[in-house]
N, C-alpha and C positions, 0 to 999 in steps of 0.2 A: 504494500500500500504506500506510495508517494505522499510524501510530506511539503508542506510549505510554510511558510516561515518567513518575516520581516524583520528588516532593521535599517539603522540608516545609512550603514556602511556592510557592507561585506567583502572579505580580503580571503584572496586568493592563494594560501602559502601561507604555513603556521613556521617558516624560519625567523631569522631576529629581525629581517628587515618586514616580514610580513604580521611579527608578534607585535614589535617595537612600535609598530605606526598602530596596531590595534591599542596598545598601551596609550599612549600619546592622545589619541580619539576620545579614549575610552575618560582619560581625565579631562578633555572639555565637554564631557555629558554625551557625547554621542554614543549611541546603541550600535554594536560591536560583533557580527558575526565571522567567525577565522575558521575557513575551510583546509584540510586536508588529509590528500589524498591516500596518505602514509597512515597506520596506527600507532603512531609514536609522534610526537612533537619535533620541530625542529631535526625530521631524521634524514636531510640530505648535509651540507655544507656547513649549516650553521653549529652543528655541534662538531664537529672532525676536522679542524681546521688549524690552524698555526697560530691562533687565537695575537695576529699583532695588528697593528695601525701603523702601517708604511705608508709616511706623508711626503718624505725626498723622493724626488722623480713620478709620484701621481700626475696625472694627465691633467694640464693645466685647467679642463674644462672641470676634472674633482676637486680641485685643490681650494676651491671656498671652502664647497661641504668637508672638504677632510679638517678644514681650518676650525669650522662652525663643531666640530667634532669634539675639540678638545674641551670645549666647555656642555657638550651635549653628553659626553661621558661622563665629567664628572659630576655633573647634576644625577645622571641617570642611577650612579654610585652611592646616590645617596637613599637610592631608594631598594634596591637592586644588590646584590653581591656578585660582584663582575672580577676580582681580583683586580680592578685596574692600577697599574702603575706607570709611569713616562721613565723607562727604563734607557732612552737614545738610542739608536740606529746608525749603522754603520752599512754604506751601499759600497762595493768592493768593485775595481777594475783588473782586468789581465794584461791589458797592452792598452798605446794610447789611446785606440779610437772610443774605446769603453770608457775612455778616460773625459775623451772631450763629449763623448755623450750623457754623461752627468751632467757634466759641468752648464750644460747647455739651460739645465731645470734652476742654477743658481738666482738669475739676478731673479726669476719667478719667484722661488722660496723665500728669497732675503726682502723684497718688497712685500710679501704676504704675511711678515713677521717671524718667520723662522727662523732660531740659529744653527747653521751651516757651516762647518769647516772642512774646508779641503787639506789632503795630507796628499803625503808618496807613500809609499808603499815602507819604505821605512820607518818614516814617523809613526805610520800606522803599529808598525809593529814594535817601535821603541814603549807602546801602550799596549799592544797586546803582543810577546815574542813567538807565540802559539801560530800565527799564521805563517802561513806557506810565501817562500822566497818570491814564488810565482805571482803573487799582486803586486801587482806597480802602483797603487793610487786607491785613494778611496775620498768618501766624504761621511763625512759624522753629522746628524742632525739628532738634536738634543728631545724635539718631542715627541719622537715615535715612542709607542705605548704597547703596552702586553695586556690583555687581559684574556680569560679563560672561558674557551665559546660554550663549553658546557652547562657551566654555572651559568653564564649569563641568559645563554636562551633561556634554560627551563627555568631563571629568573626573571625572565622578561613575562614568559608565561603565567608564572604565580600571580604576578601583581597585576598582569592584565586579568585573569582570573579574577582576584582580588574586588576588582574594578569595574566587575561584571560583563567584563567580555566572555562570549559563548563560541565553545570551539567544537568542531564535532569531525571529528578523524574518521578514514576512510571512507571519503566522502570526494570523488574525483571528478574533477568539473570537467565535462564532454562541450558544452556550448554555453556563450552567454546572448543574453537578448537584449533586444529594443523595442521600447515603445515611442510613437511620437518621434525620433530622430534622437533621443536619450537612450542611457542604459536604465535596464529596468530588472535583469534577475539573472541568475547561474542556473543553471542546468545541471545536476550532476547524473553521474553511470546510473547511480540508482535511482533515478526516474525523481527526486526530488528537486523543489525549487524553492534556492532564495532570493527573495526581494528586496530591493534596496536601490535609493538614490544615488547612490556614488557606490562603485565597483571601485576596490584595487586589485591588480595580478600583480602579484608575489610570488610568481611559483617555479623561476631560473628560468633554468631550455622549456620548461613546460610551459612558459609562458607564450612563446611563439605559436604552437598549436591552438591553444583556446585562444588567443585574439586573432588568430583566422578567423574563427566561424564568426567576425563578424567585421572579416574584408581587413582587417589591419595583419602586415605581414613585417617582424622585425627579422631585420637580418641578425639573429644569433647563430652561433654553431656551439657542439659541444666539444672538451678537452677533457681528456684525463689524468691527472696529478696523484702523485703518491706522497707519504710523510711516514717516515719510520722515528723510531725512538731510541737512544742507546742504551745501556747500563750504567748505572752511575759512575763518573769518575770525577777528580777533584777537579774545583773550580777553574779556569781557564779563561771565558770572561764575561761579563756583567748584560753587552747592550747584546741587541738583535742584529744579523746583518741578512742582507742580500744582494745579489748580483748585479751587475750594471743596467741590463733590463732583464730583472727579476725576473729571472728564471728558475733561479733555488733561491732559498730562505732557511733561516735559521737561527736557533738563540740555544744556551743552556740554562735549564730551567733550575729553580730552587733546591730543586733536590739531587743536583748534580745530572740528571741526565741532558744528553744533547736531543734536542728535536730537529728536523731538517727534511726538506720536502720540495719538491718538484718534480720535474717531468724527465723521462727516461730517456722519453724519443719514440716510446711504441704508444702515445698515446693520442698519435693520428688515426693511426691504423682500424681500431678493434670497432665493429658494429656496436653499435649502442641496442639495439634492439635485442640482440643474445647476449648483452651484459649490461640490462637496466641498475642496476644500484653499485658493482663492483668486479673488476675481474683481475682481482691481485695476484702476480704470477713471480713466484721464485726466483725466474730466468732473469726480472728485469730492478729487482733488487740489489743484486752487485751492482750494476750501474751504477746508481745513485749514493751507492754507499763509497765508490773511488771517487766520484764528484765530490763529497764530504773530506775525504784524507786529503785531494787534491788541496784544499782551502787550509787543513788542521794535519801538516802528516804525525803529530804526536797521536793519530787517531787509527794508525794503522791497525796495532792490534784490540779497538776497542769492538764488545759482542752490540749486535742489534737485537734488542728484545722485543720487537713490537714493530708494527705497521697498519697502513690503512689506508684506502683510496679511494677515489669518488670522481663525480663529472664534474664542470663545469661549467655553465652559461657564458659564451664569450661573444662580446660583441667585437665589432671590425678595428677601432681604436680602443679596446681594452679599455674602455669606461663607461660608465653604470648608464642605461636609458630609467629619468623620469617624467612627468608629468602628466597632465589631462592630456588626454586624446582630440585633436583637435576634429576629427572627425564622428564622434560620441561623447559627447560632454554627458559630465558623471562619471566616466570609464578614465581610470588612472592605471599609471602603470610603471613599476619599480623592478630591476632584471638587467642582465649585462652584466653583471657587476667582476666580470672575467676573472674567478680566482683570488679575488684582492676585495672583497665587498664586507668579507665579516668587520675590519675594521673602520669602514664608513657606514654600519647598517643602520646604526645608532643616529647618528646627524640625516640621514639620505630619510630614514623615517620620519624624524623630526618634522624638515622641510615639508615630507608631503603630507603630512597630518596638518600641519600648518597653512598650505595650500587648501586640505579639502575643506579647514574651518573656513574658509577664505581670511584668514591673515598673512599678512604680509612674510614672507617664509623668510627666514632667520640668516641663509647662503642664496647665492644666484646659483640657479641650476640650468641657466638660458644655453650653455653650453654641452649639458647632456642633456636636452629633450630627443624625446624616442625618436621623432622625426629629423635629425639630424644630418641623416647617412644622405639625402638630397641637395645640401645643400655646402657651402665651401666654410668648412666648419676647422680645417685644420691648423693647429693655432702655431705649431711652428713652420708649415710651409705652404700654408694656403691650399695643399691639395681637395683635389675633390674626394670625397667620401665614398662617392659611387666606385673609383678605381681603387682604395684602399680595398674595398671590400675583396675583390677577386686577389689583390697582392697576397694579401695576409692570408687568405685560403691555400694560398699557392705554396707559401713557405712552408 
């Protein structure tokens, strides 16, 4: 028997970015419904993730909301247990072009308030002796943050709970609708429908498919990324780092283990359809664990205790699509967020809660609306979006 069901928001994706804005809603009085498709909260991205806020080298068109972040956190901390701390950041080069393509996000960060230091490779290391001879260069930004995506979703969840927001898991939205040239309800597999004035999709790659069915087509793809964990061993150092365009990531966490994570190289390859949620394979493990000695060789003989992988939502410039839908007013939409989204989920929520109350939202997000990829949107070389699209599929 089909159910139906009102409220004045309904959000697509019970992750932090889909709990966070129901949170957010739900404390300026709006009535609250959080669809998903999973029986578990928060069980793609938002809880399995490298839990940091990497704000050196974010796409200048993130870099308000990553800005707006830092005070969207800590407020959020005080409501919340997130583990948050500004533990600094350290982005690593191999040779100069890595070098100059840092370098290029500076005068960006240093006008948006950031502190920024560029080093060589020795300086670097005269602070931490632990890295590999192999970096020439890095830069240290002071407010890249850690917090723990575990705690914090199914934090984010209590207190939107709390707040009388209503969630109702495995519940998989097949279509949304329109009345009048508005959004008017969701559709789910099981023949249930809910109603509501403003629709958000929160729901990553799965958000592409339901805003077909009603004519809106974003260019995402998926990727696959891994993250293992080591064994405990004595401290080595303090901040987080990553690659010159973040391709691994990495920090050691309080309890002495290293965590560290990215991509293998086989995770163009694999059909997503014969491996919906994971398809973590032994063979591609070494990999990433010489990418790790490469960076720390005191790491040769360290054991790996643990791993875990998952997809990704990736748009064409690796930065989040938000806003109303210019073509269904009511219909919002939050997604894109390529791998890098748990640490703006918190501010990107904010905004669009901000938005749907119609207030004035907190960041400019005029640089990642969904509708984008049309138009000459590329802020350090003017290209078109349209031919990014096909490059970046290419690589």
């Amino acid at each position: 028997m089909s159910t139906k069901m009102k409220a004045d928001v309904v959000v697509i994706g019970s992750g932090a970015v889909g709990s966070a804005t129901a949170y957010f809603l739900a404390k300026e009085g709006k009535k609250v419904i959080v669809l998903e498709k999973g029986h578990s909260i928060g069980c793609g991205q938002s809880c399995r993730n490298g839990g940091m806020n990497k704000i050196d080298g974010r796409g200048l068109g993130e870099l308000p909301i990553a800005i707006y972040g830092l005070k969207c956190w800590k407020d959020l901390s005080q409501d919340v247990d997130t583990e948050y701390v500004e533990k600094g950041g350290i982005r690593i080069a191999l040779d100069d072009e890595q070098q100059e393509y840092m370098e290029r996000f500076l005068p960006f960060g240093k006008e948006a308030g950031l502190h920024l230091q560029s080093m060589t490779g020795d300086q670097l290391r005269e602070k931490i002796p632990e890295f590999s001879p192999r970096i020439t260069g890095a830069i240290y930004c002071q407010e890249e943050s850690k917090m723990n995506p575990l705690k914090t979703t199914l934090g984010i969840y209590s207190a939107a709970r709390r707040l009388g927001v209503t969630y109702v898991s495995g519940e998989e939205v097949c279509a949304l609708h329109t009345r009048q040239g508005r959004i008017y309800a969701a559709e789910t597999k099981n023949g249930n429908l809910y109603e509501a004035d403003q629709i958000l999709v929160a729901a990553a790659y799965g958000s592409r498919q339901i805003l077909n069915t009603v004519g809106i087509d974003l260019p995402l793809y998926s990727y696959y990324e891994e993250i293992f964990v080591t064994e405990k061993i004595p401290k080595i150092l303090d901040q987080m780092f990553v690659s010159a365009k973040v391709t691994y990531y990495g920090e050691q966490q309080e309890n002495g283990t290293i965590l560290f994570g990215g991509a293998s190289g086989f995770g163009n390859y694999p059909n997503r359809e014969w491996y919906p949620d994971s398809y973590q394979d032994r063979k591609r493990l070494p990999a990433e664990a010489r990418a790790l000695v490469d960076l720390f060789p005191c790491l040769a003989d360290t054991r790996v205790v643990r791993g875990w992988g998952g997809w990704m939502d990736i748009s064409p410039d690796d930065s989040m699509m938000l806003g109303e839908t210019v073509e269904i007013p009511g219909l919002f939409v939050a997604c894109g967020f390529s791998g890098h989204g748990f640490g703006v989920s918190v501010p990107a929520a904010k905004v669009t809660s901000e938005i749907m109350c119609g207030k004035k939202p907190g960041a400019d997000i005029s640089h990642v609306m969904y509708d984008r990829f049309s138009k000459h949107m590329d802020m350090f070389t003017g290209a078109d979006r349209n031919h990014l699209i096909n490059d970046i599929q290419k690589k």
